[in-house]
N, C-alpha and C positions, 0 to 999 in steps of 0.2 A: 469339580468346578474347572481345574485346568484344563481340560476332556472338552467339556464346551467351551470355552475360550478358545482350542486350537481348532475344532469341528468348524466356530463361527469363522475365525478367521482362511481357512480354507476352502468354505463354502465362500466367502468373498473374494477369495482369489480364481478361484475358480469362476466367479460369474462374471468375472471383470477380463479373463482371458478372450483373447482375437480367435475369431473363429479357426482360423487355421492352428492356433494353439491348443485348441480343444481337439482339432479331429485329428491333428499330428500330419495335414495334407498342407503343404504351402501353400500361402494364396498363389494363384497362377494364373493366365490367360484365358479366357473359356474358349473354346475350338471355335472355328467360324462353321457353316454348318449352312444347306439351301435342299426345301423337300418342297411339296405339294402341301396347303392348307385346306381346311375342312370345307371351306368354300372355291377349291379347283385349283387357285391363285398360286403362282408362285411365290415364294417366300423364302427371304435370306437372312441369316441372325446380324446382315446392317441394320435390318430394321427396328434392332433392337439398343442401336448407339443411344446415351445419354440419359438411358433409363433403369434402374433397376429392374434382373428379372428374375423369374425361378424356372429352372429345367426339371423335367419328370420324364420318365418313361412308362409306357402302359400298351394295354391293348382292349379293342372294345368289346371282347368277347371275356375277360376275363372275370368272374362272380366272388373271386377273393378280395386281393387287398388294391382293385387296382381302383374300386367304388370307393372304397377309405382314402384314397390317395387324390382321385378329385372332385370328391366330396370338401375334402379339407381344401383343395384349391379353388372349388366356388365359395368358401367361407373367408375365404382370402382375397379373392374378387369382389365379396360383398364389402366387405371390411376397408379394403383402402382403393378402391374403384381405379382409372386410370393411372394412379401414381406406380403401379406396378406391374409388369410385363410376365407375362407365364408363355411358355412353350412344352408343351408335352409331345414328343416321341411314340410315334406307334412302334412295339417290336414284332407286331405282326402284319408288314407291310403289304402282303400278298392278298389278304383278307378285309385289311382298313381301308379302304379305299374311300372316292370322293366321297358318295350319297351315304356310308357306313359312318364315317367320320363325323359328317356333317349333322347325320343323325342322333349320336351320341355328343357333339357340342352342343347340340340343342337341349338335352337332356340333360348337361351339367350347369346351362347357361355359360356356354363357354364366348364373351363378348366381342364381337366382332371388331380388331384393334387393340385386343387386352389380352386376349388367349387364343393360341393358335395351336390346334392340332394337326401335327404333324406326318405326312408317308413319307419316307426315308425309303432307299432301297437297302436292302436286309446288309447285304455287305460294309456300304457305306455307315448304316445305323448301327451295324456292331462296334465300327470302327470308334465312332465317336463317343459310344459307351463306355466305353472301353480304355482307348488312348483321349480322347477328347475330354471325358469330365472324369474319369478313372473312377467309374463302376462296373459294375460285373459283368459279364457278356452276355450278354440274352441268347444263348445258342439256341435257345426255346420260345416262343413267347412270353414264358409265366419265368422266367428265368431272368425278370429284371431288379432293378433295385429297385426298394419304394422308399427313399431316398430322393428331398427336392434339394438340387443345387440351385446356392445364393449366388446371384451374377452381382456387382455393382454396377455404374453407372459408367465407370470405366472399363468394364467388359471384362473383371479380375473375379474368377471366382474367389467369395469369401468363405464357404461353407457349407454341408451339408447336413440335412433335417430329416429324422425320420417321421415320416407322415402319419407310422401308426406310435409314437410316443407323445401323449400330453402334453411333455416336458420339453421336448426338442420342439414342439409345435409351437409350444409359449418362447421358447428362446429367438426361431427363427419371428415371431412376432416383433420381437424387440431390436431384432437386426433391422428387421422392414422400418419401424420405425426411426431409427437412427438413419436411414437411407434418405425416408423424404422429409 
């Protein structure tokens, strides 16, 4: 019985910890950041001041985990509509281009205003993978994280979500709603 008394009470400490306590990443500033969107437009992460959002990296040619990753991102569009800001990263900017892009936002329902897919040029978008939200380098395309970062509303990253875990999916749920 003492066994679950200390299980329960750890499992409560644990779900009561700050996202940066769990992933051991200080909350920190999220990189400023300015590419091409699926629709031509320039686009700069001010656009993203006073809103919560999530960062993702992908590519549109990719048939593994990058459909898992915004699949769960149009489920999260449906789920809390406007109140939440998404930005996904192509790592394969030579190939994503406008009509490619714009193609595959259509296909995820990616909403104009709510989700912006991103062409970064390859140097700069490693940079920011990299140094900017401190995930993996994509030296590859299929070589990114499928990992969404939690931005707040004051532009501090809080945390990251792995897109193909149930569990992280249900937690960053819970952060979203403590946001709006």
């Amino acid at each position: 019985m003492r066994y679950v008394t200390l299980f329960i009470v750890l499992g409560m400490l644990m779900a009561s910890c700050k996202p940066e306590e769990h992933t051991g990443i200080p909350v920190r500033p999220a990189p400023s950041f300015k590419g091409v969107d699926q629709n031509g437009q320039q686009f700069t992460s001010e656009a993203l001041k006073g809103t919560p959002w999530l960062a993702s990296f992908f590519f549109t040619t990719c048939q593994s985990v990058c459909p898992v990753l915004n699949a769960e991102q149009r489920t999260l569009v449906n789920e809390f509509g406007n109140k939440l800001k998404f930005v996904s990263i192509s790592t394969d900017p030579s190939v994503d281009t406008g009509a490619t892009l714009a193609a595959y936002a259509k296909e995820y329902g990616a909403v104009p205003g709510t989700w912006w897919m991103l062409n970064i040029p390859e140097t700069e978008m490693r940079e920011l993978s990299t140094k900017g939200f401190l995930l993996m380098d994509p030296k590859e395309p299929e070589m990114h994280s499928t990992r969404l970062v939690a931005v707040d509303a004051e532009g501090m990253i809080q945390g990251y979500f792995d897109s193909s875990d149930s569990l992280e999916m249900q937690r960053l749920r819970t952060w979203i709603s403590s946001q709006l």
